[in-house]
N, C-alpha and C positions, 0 to 999 in steps of 0.2 A: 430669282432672288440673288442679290446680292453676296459673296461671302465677305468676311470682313478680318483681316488678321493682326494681331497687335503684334509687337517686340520693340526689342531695345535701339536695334540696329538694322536698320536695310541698307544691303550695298547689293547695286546694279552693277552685273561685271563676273565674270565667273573664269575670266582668263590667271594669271599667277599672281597679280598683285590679289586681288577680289579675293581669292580661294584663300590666301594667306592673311590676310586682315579676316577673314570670316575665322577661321582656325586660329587666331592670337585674339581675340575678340570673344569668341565662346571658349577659350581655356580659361580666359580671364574670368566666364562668368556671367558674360549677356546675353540676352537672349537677340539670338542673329538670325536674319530672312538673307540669302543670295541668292538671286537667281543671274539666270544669263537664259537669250532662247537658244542657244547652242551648245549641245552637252560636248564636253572639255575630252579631246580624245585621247588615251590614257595608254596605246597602243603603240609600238614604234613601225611598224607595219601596218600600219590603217592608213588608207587614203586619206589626206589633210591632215596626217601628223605634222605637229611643228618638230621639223629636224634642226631647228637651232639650239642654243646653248644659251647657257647663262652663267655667269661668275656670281657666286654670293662673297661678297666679302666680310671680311674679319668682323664687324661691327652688324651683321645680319646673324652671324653663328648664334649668339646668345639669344636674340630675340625667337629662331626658329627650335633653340632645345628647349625655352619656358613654356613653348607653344605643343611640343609635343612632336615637332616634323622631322629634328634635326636626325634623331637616331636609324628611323628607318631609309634616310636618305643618305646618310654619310658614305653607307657602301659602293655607291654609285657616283665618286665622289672623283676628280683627279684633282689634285692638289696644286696649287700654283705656286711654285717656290720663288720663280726669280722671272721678271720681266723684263724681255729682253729687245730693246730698240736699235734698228736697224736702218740706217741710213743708205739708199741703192740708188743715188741719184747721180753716181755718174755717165756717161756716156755707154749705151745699151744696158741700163739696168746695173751694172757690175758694184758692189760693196764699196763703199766708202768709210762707214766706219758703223763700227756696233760696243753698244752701250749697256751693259746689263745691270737690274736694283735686285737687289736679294731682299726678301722678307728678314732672312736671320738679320741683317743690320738694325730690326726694328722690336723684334720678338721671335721667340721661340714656333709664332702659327706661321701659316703660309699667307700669302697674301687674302687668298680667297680658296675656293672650289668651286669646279667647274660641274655643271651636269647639265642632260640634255631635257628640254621643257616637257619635251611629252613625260618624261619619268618626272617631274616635279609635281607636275598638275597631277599626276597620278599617287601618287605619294601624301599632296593635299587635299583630294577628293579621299583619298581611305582614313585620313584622318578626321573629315568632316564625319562623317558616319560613324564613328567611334563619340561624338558630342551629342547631348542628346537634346542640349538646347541650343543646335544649330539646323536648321531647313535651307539644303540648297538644294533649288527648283532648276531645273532646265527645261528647256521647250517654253520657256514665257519669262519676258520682257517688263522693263519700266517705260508704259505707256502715256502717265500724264503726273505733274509733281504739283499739287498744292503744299504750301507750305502757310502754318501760323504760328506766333510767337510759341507756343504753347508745344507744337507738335508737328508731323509731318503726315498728307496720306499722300499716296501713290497709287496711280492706276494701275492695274496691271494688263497684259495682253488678253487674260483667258478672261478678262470682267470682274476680278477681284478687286478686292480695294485691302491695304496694307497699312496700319498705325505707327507712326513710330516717332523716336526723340532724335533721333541721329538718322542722317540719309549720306550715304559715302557712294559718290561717283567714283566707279572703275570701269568705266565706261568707255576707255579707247578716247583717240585722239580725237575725235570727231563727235565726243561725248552729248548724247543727245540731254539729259540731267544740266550740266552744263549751260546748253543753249538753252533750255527753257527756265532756268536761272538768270539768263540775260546776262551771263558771265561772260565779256569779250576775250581775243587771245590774240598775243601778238606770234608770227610766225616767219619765222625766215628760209626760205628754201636755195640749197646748191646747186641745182642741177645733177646731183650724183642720184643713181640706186646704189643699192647693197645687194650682193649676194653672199647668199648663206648655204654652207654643204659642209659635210663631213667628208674626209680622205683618211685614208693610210697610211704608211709611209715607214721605210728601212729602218730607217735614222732614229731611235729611240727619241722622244720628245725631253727625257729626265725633267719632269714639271716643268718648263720652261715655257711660258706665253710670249710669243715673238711675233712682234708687230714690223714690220717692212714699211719703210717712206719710200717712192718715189714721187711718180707725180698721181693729180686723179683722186688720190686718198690712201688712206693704207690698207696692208692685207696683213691679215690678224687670223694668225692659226694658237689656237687655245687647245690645250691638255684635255684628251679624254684618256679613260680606262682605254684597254686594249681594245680591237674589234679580231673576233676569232685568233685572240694569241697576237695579233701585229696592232703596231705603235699606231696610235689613231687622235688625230688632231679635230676640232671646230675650224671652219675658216671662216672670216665674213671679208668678203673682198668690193671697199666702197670705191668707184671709178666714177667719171663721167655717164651718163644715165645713157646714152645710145652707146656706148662702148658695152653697160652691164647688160643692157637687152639681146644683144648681139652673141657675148657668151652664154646669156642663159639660154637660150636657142642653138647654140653652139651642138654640133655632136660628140660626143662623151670623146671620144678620144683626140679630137684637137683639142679641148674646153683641157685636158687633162697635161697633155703640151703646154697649153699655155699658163695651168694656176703652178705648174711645175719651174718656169722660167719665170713666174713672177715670183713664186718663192727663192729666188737665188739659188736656188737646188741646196737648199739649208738641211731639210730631214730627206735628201735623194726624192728619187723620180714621187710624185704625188698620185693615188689612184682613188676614184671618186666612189664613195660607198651610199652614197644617198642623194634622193631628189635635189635638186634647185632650190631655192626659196629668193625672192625679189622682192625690193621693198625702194620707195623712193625716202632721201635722204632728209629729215626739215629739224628745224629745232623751233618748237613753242614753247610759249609760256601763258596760264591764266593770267589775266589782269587781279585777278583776286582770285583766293583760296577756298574761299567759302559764301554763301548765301545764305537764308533763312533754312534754319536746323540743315543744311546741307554744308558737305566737304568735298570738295575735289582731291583725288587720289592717283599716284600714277601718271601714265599719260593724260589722262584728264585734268590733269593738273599740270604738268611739265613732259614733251618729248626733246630728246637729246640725239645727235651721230652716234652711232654705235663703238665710242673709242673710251677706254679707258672701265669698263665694266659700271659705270656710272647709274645709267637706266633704271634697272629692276631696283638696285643699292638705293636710289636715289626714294623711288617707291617705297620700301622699306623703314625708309627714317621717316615718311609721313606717316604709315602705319605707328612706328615707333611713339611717332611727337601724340598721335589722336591718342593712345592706349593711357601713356602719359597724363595726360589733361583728364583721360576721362576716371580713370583710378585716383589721382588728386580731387576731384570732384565730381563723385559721384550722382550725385543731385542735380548737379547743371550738366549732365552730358546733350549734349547738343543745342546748349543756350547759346545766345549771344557772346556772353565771355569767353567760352570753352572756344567757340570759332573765330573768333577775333583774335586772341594767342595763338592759335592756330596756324595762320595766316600768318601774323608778324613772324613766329618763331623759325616755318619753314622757309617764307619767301627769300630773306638774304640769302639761306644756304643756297638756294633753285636759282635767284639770280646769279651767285658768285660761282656757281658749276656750268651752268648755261656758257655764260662770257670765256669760261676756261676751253672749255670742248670746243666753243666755237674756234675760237685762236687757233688751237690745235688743230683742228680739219680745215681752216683755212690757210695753214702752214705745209699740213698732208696735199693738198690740188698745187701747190706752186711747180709752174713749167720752168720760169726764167732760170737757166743753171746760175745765176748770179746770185738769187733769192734762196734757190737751194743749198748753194755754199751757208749764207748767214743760218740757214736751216740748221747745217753740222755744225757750225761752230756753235750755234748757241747749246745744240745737245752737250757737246763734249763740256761744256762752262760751266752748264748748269750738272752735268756727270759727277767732275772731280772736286765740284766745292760740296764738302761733305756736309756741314748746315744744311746750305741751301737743298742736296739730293735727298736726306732725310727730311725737312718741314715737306717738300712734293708729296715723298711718298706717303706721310701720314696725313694730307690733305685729302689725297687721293683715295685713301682708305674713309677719310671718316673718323679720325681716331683723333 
């Protein structure tokens, strides 16, 4: 026999976007289904922890304390006071010029806070549990999506069938919801991977997110709390994709030589306190937002290069726009109008950030020193024209 479950909301996806739209979604007051078939590891010692990071920025803080996540998370928090860009593209790597934005020029917050995924998703899994009209399943999947004017059901993996007005894909870039929506994507890929690891380092970080240009892409060490008493940074270092394979196979202590000379030796020698992680580089976009009672969320809806804390942020404001539309009209949650707004409201922002990032990492790979030079100078131009350094930075926040 069949089982059959109704709610207000199913979202397929149980990674950070999924788990936070379930948690702002039931604080609000609906009744929410999430599953994922992979229970979210919450461990930082567990095999397939995600040892990356994430910046929330300024314009995330409000959303995640109405929702209930912000407090237990804040302690875990490094704060990112001033972003600091760093031009190294003279001859062997060596500083050409560095550029720092301070948050104070904008407000009293920082720009963001940094913390590591595996303690987020743990953080939003313990608040899930505290909701009592939230169900999230792991170990089973979104298997087949009928959708009617009216309503949505969903197959599930274990044989179940799920009711609902609203279906949010969080479903990763490859979002199977998505595809069987018939929702095309346009994608551009660089040839780079990313790698991601945590280090240590002498050099106190004093909040400081210091992004490094040569060539390849940049290497982006980000502000953690301390690791046993010593200064402890994120790196995500995006290269040409047989350059990144090479290091991440690399053995730890050349691999540590080497993120140590591509940091300019900025916070001294670099020691590597966690696995690897590899990922190749693409930016998509949905050709549309939404389908019948269904919404694309996240990467299923927009992936970006890893530059400028943009990603998750970006996730976020679609969270933000759906809660919006659905508290404005409660009655139409997941009708035609609601998803149609939807769509219009987010897509400029997702086009107009998309085009930015790209510029930008196709700025970060320039080899010609000729292209490089207009690199710095356009930094330094755009630095000391104060308008123009503040509308960036507040673009770049969201605010």
């Amino acid at each position: 026999m069949t089982t059959t479950s109704i709610c207000d909301i199913f979202i397929s996806g149980g990674g950070i976007a999924g788990l936070t739209a379930a948690a702002v979604f039931g604080t609000a007051g609906f009744d929410v289904i999430c599953v994922d078939p992979t229970p979210p590891i919450t461990e930082s010692d567990t095999i397939g922890a995600d040892m990356r990071t994430t910046a929330l920025l300024q314009p995330a803080r409000a959303m995640l304390m109405a929702a209930g996540i912000w407090e237990p998370l804040e302690p875990f928090s490094a704060a990112l006071e001033t972003m600091r860009i760093v031009d190294a593209g003279r001859p062997n790597g060596r500083l050409r010029d560095m550029k720092e934005f301070r948050a104070s020029d904008l407000s009293e917050l920082p720009f963001g806070w940094n913390f590591p995924n595996w303690r987020l998703k743990r953080e939003l899994v313990n608040r899930l549990q505290t909701l009592r009209n939230v169900n999230f399943r792991t170990g089973v999947g979104a298997q087949s999506l009928f959708t009617r004017t009216a309503e949505a059901r969903i197959g599930l993996t274990d044989g179940s069938t799920t009711l609902t007005k609203l279906v949010i894909a969080a479903d990763g870039r490859a979002s199977p919801l998505r595809e069987a929506a018939g929702i095309p994507v346009h994608t551009t890929r660089y040839g780079q991977k990313a790698l991601a690891f945590v280090v240590t380092h002498p050099v106190p970080h004093e909040n400081v997110s210091t992004e490094i240009h040569k060539t390849g892409g940049p290497f982006t060490l980000v502000p953690l709390p301390n690791y046993d008493g010593t200064p402890s940074s994120a790196v995500v270092w995006m290269d040409d994709g047989s350059a990144s394979l090479s290091r991440y196979k690399m053995p730890v202590d050349k691999f540590e030589a080497e993120i140590t000379a591509r940091s300019c030796q900025l916070y001294g020698p670099l020691t590597l306190k966690s696995k690897r992680s590899i990922w190749p580089i693409i930016s998509q976009r949905a050709e549309r937002l939404n389908g019948v009672r269904l919404a694309l969320l996240a990467e299923a809806a927009h992936v970006v290069p890893p530059i400028g804390a943009q990603g998750l942020n970006m996730s976020l404001s679609d969270t933000q726009e759906l809660l919006n539309l659905a508290k404005l009209r409660p009655e139409g949650l997941g009708d035609a109008t609601m998803l149609d707004q939807y769509h219009k409201t987010r897509s400029k922002d997702i086009r107009l950030r998309l085009a930015g990032i790209d510029i930008l990492n196709r700025t970060s790979q320039l080899k010609s020193a000729f292209l490089r030079d207009a690199r710095s100078f356009g930094l330094k131009t755009l630095h000391e024209i104060r308008p123009v350094r503040h509308k960036l930075m507040r673009l770049g926040l969201g605010v």
